[in-house]
C-alpha positions as CSV (number, residue, x, y, z in Angstrom):
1,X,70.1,112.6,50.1
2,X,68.5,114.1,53.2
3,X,65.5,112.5,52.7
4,X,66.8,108.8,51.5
5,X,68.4,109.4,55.4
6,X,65.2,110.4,57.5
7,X,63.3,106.9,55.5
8,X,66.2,105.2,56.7
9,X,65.9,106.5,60.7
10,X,62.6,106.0,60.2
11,X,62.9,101.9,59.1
12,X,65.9,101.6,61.4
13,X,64.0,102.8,64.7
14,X,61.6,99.7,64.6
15,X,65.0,97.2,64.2
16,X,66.1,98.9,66.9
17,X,63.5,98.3,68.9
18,X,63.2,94.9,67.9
19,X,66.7,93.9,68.6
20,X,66.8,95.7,72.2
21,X,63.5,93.4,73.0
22,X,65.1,90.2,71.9
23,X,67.9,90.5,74.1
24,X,65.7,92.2,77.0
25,X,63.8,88.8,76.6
26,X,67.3,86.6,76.5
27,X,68.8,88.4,78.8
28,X,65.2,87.4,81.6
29,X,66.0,84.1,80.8
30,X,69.6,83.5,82.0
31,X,70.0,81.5,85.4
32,X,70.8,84.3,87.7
33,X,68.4,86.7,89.9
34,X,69.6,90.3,90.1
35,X,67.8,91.0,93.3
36,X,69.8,87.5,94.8
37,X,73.3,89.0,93.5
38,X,72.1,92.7,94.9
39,X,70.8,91.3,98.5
40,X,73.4,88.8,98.5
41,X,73.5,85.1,99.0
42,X,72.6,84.4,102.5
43,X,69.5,87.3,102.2
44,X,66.1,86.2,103.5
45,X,63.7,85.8,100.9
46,X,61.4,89.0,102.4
47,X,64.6,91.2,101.7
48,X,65.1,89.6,98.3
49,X,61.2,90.1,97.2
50,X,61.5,93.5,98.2
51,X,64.1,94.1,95.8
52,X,62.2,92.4,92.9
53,X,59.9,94.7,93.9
54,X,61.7,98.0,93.9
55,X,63.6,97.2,90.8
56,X,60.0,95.7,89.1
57,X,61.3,92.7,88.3
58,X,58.2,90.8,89.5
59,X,55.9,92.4,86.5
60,X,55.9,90.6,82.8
61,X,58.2,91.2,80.4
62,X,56.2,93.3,78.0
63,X,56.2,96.3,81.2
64,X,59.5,95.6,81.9
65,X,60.9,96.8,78.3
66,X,58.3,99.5,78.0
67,X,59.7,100.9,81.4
68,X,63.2,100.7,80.3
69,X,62.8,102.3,76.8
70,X,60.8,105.0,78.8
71,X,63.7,105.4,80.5
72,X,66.0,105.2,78.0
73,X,64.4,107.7,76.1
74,X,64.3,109.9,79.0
75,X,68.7,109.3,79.0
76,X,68.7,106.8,82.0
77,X,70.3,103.7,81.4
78,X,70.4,102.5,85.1
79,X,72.8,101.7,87.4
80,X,75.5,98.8,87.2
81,X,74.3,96.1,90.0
82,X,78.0,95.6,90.2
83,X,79.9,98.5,90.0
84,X,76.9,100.5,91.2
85,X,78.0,103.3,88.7
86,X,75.4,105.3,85.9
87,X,75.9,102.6,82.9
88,X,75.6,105.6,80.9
89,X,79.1,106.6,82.9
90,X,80.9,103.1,81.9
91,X,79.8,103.1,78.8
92,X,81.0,106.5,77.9
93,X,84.5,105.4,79.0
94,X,84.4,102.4,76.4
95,X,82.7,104.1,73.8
96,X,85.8,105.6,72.7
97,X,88.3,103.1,72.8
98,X,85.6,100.4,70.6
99,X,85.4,102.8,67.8
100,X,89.2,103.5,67.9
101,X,89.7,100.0,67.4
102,X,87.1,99.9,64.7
103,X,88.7,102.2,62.8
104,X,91.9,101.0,63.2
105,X,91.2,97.7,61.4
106,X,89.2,99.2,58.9
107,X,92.1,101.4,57.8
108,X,94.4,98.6,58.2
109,X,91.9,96.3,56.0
110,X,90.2,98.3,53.2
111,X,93.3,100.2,51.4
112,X,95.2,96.6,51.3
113,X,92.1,94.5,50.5
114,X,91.3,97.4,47.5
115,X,94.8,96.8,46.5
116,X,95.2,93.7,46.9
117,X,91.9,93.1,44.4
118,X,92.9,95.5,42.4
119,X,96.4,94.2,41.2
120,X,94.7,90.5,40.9
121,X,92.2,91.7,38.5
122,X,94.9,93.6,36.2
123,X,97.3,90.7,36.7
124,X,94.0,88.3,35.6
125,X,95.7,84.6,35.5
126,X,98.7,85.2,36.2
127,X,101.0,83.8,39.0
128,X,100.2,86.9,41.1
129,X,96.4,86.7,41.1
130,X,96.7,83.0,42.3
131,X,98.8,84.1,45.1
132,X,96.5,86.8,45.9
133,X,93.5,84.7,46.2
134,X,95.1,81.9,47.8
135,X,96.2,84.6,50.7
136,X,92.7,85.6,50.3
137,X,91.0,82.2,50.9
138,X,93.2,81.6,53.8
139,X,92.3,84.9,55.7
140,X,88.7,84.4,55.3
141,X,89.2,80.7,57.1
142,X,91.2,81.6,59.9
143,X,89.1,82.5,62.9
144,X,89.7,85.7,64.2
145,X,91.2,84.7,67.8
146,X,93.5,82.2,65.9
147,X,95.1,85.0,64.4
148,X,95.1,87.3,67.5
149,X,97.2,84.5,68.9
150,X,99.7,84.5,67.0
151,X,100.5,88.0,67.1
152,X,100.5,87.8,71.0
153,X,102.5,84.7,70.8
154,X,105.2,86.2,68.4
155,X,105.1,89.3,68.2
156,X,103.9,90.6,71.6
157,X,105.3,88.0,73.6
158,X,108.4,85.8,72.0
159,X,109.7,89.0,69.7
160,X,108.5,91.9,72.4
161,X,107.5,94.2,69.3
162,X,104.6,95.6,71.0
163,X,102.5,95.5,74.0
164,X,99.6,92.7,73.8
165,X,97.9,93.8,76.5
166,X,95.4,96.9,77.8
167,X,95.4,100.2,76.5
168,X,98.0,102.5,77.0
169,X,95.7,105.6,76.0
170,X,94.7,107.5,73.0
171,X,96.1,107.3,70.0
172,X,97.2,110.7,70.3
173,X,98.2,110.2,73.4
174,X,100.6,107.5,72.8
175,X,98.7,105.1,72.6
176,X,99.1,103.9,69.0
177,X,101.5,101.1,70.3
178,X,98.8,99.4,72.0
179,X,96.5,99.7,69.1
180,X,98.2,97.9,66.5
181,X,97.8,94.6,67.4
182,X,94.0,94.3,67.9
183,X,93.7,96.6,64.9
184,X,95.7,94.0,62.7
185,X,93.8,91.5,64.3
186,X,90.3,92.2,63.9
187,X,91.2,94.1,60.8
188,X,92.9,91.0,59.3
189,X,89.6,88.9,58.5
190,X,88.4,91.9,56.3
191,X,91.5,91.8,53.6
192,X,90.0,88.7,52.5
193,X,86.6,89.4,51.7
194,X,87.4,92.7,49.8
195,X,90.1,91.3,47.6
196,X,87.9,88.6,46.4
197,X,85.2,90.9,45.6
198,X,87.2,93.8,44.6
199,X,88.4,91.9,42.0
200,X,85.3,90.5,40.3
201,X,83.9,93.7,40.5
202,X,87.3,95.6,38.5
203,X,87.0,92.6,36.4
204,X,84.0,93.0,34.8
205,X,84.2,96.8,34.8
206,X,86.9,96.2,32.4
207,X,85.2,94.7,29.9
208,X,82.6,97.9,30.0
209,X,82.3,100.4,27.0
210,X,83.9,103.0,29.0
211,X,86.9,101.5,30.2
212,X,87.9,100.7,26.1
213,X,86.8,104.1,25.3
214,X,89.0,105.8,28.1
215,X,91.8,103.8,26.4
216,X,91.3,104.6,23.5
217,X,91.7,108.2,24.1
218,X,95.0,107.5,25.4
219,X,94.9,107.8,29.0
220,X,97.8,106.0,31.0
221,X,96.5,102.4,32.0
222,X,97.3,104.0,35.9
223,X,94.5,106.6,35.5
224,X,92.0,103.9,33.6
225,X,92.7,101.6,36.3
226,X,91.5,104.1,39.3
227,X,89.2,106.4,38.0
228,X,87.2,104.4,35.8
229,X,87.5,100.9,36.5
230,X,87.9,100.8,40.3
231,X,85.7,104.1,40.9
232,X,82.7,102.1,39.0
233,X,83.6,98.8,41.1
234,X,83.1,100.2,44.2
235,X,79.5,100.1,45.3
236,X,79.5,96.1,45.5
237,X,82.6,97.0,47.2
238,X,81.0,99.3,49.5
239,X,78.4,96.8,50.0
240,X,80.8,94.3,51.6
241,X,82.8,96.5,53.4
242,X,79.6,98.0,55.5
243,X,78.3,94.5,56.1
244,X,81.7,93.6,57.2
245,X,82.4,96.4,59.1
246,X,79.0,95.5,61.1
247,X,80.0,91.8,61.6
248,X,83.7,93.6,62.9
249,X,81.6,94.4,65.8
250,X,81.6,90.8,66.8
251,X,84.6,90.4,66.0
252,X,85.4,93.6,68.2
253,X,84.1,91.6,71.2
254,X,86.6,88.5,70.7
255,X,89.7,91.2,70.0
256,X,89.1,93.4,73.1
257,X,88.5,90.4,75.3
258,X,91.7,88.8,74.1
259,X,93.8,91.7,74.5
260,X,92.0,93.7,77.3
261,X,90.9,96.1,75.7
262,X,88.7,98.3,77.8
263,X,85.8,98.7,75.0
264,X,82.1,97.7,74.6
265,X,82.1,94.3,73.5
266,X,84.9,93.8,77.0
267,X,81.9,95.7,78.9
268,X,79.4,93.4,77.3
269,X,80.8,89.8,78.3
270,X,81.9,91.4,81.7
271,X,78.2,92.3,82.4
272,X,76.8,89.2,80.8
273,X,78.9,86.9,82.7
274,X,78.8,88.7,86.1
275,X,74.9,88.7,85.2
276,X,75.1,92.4,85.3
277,X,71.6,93.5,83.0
278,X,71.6,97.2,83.2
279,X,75.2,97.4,81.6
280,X,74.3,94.1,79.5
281,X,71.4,96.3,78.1
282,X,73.2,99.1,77.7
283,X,76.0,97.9,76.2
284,X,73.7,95.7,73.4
285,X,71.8,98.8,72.7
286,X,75.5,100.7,71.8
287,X,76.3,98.0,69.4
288,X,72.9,98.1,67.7
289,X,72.7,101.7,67.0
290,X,76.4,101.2,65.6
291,X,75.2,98.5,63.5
292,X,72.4,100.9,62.4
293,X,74.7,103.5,61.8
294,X,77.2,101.5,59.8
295,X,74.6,100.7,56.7
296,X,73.3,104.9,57.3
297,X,76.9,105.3,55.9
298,X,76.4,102.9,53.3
299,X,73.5,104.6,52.1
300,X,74.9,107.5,51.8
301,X,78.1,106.4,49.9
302,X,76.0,104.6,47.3
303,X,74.6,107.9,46.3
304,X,78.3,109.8,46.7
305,X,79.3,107.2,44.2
306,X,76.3,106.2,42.1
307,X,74.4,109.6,41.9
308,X,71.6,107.3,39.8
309,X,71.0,105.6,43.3
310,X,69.2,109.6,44.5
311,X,67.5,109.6,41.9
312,X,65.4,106.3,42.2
């Protein structure tokens, strides 16, 4: 396993770098001078030169990112042009609440979508599977912030259920409150996905050798159903749910926006629209490695649950 996760870091390192380049390059592009938003409007022109100077703005690209991954690798992100705080500093205080909200949905989603697949494969044709899958269909075509909507409108804002609005804190610091409404929203575009495929997969595990052999030793249809059927379904499963949980972090950026939540993706649009490139940078590079990381931990749950993955 160790090994199968140094090749990995090894082919991840040059997407990395790759990714972090295309939006270095994006990010040149966009209509906005940071020495003009630094000096100020109504700076002479000497004043503003000097400052693409200093900052080396006036070089090409290609020494521009090789500057700033030297620096990066050295742990200096640079300094907000806005705030004029570390960006290493602001991002360490949104850090924390992004992968709170990530995990939030993803225990929200995975345990119903499993479920949810689960009972529509065993209940094959039946009234309940069509319900299932219609619920399924409809989850996977509702855009994320139509659904976040909702649960402001109704439940945040008409019913007053919960606060639809900021964070309140940790989780264990009372802050759970304030978490359940993003979590359900960003969380609620994954259900979908894994019942539909949680279900094909059960299905035609099934129909395998050793599904009818484990009934035929008598074993309650309970334990057939979870530790042999579903057990063996999972690495599609496990497939979807990393790819997923890597497209969540787009989703992340609609949630925390719409409910002001003080995260990365929040950070991200703040910077980009405020022209901001340090924390820009910084923040993209944070999404990237999580990306990265995400299918690292699908690696390594293939092999937890297919030990014939190791080997090959």
């Amino acid at each position: 396993m160790g090994r199968q996760i140094v090749h990995r870091l090894l082919i991840s390192f040059p997407a990395l770098l790759g990714v972090l380049f295309l939006c270095f390059c994006l990010l040149q592009v966009v209509p906005a001078d940071p020495a003009i938003i630094i000096a100020g409007p109504d700076a002479r022109q000497e004043t503003i030169d000097a400052i693409r100077r200093d900052l080396g703005l006036d070089r090409p690209i290609i020494f521009q990112f090789v500057d700033y991954i030297g620096r990066v690798l050295r742990g200096d992100l640079g300094r907000s042009i806005i705030s004029n705080k570390m960006v290493s500093e602001e991002l360490a205080h949104t850090i924390g609440p992004t992968v709170e909200l990530m995990l939030g949905g993803m225990l929200f989603a995975v345990p119903i979508g499993l479920f949810l697949g689960t009972l529509a494969a065993v209940q094959r044709g039946g009234m309940l599977d069509r319900i299932i899958m219609a619920f399924s269909v409809a989850g996977v075509s509702m855009p994320i912030f139509f659904i976040g909507l909702l649960l402001i409108q109704y439940v945040g804002f008409k019913w007053a259920l919960l606060p639809f609005t900021g964070r309140t804190g940790p989780v264990w610091a009372g802050g759970l409150p304030s978490l359940v409404l993003p979590a359900l929203t960003l969380g609620s575009v994954l259900i979908g996905p894994i019942a539909r495929l949680t279900r094909t997969a059960v299905l035609e595990v099934l129909g395998a050798d050793f599904v009818r052999t484990a009934r035929a030793k008598g074993l309650r249809e309970a334990t057939v159903i979870l530790h042999h059927a579903l057990r063996n379904a999972l690495i599609p499963v496990v497939t979807l749910i990393g790819l997923q949980a890597a497209f969540l972090l787009g989703g992340a950026v609609v949630t925390e926006t719409m409910f002001s939540w003080p995260g990365v993706g929040r950070l991200a649009v703040g910077a980009i629209v405020s022209s901001d490139f340090p924390t820009a940078q910084g923040a993209i590079m944070i999404l990237a490695i999580a990306f990265l990381v995400i299918n690292l931990i699908v690696d390594v749950l293939y092999v937890y649950l297919d030990p014939r993955v190791q080997r090959s």
